[in-house]
N, C-alpha and C positions, 0 to 999 in steps of 0.2 A: 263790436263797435267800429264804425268807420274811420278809419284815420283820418286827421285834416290833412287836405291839400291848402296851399295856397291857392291855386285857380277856384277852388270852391269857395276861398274867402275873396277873393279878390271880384266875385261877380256878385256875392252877397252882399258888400259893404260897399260896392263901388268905388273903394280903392287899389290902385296897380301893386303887384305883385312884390313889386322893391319896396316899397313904401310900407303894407304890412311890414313885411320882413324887417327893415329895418326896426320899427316900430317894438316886432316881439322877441329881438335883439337887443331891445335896451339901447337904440344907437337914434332915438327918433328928437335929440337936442342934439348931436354931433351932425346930424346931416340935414337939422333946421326946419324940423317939424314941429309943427305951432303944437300947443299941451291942447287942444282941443280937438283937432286931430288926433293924437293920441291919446288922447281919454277916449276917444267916439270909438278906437279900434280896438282897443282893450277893454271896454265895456261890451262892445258886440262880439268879440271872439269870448268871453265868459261865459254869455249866454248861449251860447250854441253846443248842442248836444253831440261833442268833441273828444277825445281824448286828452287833446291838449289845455283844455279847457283851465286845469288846475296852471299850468306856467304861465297865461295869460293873468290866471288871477294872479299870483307869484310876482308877476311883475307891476302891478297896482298896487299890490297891499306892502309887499316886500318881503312874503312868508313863502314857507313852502308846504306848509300844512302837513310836514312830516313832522313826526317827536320820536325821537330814538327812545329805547329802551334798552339797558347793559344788566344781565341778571347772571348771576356764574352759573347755573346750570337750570335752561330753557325745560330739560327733562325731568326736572324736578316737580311733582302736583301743586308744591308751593305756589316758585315761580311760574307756571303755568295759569294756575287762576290769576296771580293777579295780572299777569299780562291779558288775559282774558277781560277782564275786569277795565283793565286802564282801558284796551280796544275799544269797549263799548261808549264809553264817557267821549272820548275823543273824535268814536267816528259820529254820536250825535250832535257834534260838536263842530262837523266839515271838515276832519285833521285824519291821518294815518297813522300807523304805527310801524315804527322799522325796530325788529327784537334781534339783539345777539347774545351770544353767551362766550362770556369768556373761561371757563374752566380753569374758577381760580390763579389765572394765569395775569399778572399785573402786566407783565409786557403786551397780552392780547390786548388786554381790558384799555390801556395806553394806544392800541394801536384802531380800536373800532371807535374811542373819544374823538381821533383825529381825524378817521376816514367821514364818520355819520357830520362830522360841525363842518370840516373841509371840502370832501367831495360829495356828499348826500345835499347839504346845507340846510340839514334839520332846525327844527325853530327853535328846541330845548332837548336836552336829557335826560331820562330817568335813569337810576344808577341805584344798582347792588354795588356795592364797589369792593374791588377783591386788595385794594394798597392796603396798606401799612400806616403809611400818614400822609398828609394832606400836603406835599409838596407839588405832586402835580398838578392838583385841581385849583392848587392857591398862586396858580401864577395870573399874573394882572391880564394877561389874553384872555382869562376866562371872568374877568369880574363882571362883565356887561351878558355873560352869558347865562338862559336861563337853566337852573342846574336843580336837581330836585333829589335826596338821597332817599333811599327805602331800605328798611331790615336791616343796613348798617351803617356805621356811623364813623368819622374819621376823629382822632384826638385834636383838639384844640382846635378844630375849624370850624367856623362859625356858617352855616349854610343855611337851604330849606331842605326838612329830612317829616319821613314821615316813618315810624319804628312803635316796635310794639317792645313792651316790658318784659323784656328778658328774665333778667334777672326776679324780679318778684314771681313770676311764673314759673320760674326754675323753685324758688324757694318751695311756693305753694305745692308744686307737685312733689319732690322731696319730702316736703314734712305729712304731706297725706300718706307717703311708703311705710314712713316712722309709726304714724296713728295706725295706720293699716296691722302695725307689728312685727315690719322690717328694723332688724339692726344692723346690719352688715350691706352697705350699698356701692356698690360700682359704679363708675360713669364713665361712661363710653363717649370721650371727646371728639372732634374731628377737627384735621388741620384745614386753613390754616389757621392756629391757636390764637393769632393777633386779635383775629376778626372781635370788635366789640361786641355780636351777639354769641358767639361761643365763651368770651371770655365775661360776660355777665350770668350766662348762662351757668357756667362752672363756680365763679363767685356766690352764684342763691344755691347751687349745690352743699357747697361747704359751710355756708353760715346756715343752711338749713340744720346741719348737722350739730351744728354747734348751738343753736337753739336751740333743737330736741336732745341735747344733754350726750350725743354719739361722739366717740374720736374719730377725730381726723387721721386719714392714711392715704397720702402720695401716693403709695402702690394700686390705691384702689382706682386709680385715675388712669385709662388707655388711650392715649393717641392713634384714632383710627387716621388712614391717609385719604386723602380725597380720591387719587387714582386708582387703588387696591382696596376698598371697604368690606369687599366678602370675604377674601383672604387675612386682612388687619381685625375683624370681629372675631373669627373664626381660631387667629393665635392669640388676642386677646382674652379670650373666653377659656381657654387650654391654661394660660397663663395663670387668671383669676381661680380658677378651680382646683388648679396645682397647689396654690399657697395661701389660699382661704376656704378650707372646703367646708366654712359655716356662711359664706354667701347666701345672702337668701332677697337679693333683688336685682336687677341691675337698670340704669338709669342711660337714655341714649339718647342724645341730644340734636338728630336729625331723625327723618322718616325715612331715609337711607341706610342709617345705622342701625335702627329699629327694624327694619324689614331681613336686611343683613343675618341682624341675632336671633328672629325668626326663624330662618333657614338653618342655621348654625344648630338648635336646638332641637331641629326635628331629625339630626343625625345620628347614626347608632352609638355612637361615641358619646354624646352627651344628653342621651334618652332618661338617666337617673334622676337629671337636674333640672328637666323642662318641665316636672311638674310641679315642681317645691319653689322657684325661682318666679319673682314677680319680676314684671316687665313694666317700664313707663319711658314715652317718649314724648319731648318735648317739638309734637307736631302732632296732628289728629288727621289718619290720610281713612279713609273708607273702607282699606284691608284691613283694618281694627274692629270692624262693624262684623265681618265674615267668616272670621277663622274662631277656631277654637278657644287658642288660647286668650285671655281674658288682658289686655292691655289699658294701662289707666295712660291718659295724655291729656299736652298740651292743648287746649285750642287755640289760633289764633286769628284775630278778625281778618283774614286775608282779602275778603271782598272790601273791606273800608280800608286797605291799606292802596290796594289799587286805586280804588273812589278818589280817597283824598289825596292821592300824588298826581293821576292827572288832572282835579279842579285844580290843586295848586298851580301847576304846569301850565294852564290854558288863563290862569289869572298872572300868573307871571307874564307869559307873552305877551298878555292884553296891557298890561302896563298897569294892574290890579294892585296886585301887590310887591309894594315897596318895602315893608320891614321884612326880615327873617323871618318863616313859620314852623313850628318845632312843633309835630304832632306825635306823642307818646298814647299808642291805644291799651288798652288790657287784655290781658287774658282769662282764659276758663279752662277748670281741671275738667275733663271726662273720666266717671267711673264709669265702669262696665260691669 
């Protein structure tokens, strides 16, 4: 595509070369250019099949038709569709998408809010968000900002989020282990444990239990790390078999961790126990569909979670919507 010159606008629109300029500077009332004038040059530079094309618009509308995106891990099939997902909505929509991942890393996740609203000068954010609580995002610089949360949720902040039912999902697949004929279940957690969907997640673990008439046992609960997951499964799994050797499921609350215990169990070391050991993860990724071993999982609507956080986003911009929107979607168990 050809880059704009100014001499190519300036022989198009029959104005001199300073004049645009100032104009697509944002300087065209500082150096006492009539608004009619610069409406005529910023509607003529929009329409020409330009690179620049978008900062002309930019500086009519006051957007930049960029909307960030912050998800802790881009690598994940999760976050990947739905980044996939928002893309689509947004580029039929004349808007971009700028995607980071901050690897559970609150100081990143702090440091790309700043860069993408500061120096990018995105129109809104969509946000996985990896804090703890909501003091950063609840300072008054961000009230006028439009701010959209996904898959997780901060305590006592009041936002627009769009999130799917953890916890009931968690129960449902749990108590189908129990009906299946599981009594001894593991759950393979992952840090960080704050996060509202791990920590609803593990709450429908335990009342599942308690519903289907099973004890509860702390020990059957392992903290996988987000940095180490192959190696955290892998002593995990040594662990549980050492001092439950009537396990007879185990329960893993990512498709990371799942894949993980996967591997783990097709090793010479734990070949006794891969075939008497049921498996369920709370994510449904298409390596479930292929492999041998028989996985029951979570589904979760990941294309409407995408859908509805950039119409919200692109309704917030537009000055749509005013009140708070809280969208909770459901889930679905997959037997195999």
């Amino acid at each position: 595509m050809k880059r704009l010159q100014l001499e190519d606008l300036s022989k198009q629109l029959g104005y001199s070369k300073t004049l645009i300029s100032m104009v697509l500077n944002g300087k065209g009332n500082q150096y006492g250019i009539s608004k009619k004038t610069q409406t005529a040059v910023l509607d003529a530079v929009a329409q020409l099949d330009y690179t620049p094309n978008k900062f002309a618009k930019a500086l009519r509308t006051g957007k930049s038709y960029f909307v960030g995106l912050i998800v802790a891990d881009i690598s994940n099939p999760f976050y990947s569709t739905i980044a996939k997902n928002i893309e689509h909505v947004l580029f039929e929509r004349g808007y971009n998408l700028m995607v980071c991942s901050t690897e559970e890393n609150e100081e990143k996740e702090k440091r790309l809010v700043e860069m993408m609203l500061n120096q990018q000068g995105v129109d809104g954010v969509i946000v996985s968000t990896t804090f703890k609580d909501s003091s950063f995002y609840d300072q008054p610089r961000f009230a006028k900002t439009p701010l959209v949360f996904i898959d997780r949720l901060l305590p006592l902040f009041n936002t627009n989020y769009v999130v799917i039912d953890n916890y009931g999902g968690s129960l449902e697949i749990v108590s189908h282990l129990v009906k299946d004929g599981s009594k001894k279940i593991a759950c393979l957690s992952i840090s960080p444990s704050y996060l509202s969907t791990i920590e609803d997640r593990v709450n429908g673990y335990k009342d599942a239990l308690i519903k289907n008439k099973l004890k509860q046992d702390n020990d059957l609960i392992k903290m996988i790390h987000f940095e180490s997951i192959n190696a955290d499964v892998e002593n995990a799994m040594r662990e549980l078999l050492a001092r439950h050797p009537d396990l007879d499921a185990v329960y893993a609350l990512n498709n990371h961790i799942a894949t993980a215990l996967l591997k783990t169990l097709r090793k010479k070391e734990f070949e006794n126990y891969n075939g008497k050991l049921k498996i369920a993860c709370f994510d449904d990724i298409e390596l479930f569909n292929i492999i041998d071993k028989k996985v029951v999982s979570v589904s979760q609507p990941i294309e409407e979670i995408g859908k509805n956080a950039s119409l919200l986003m692109l309704d917030i911009i537009d000055g749509k919507q005013v009140n708070k929107s809280n969208v909770v979607l459901s889930t679905k168990v997959i037997e195999r």
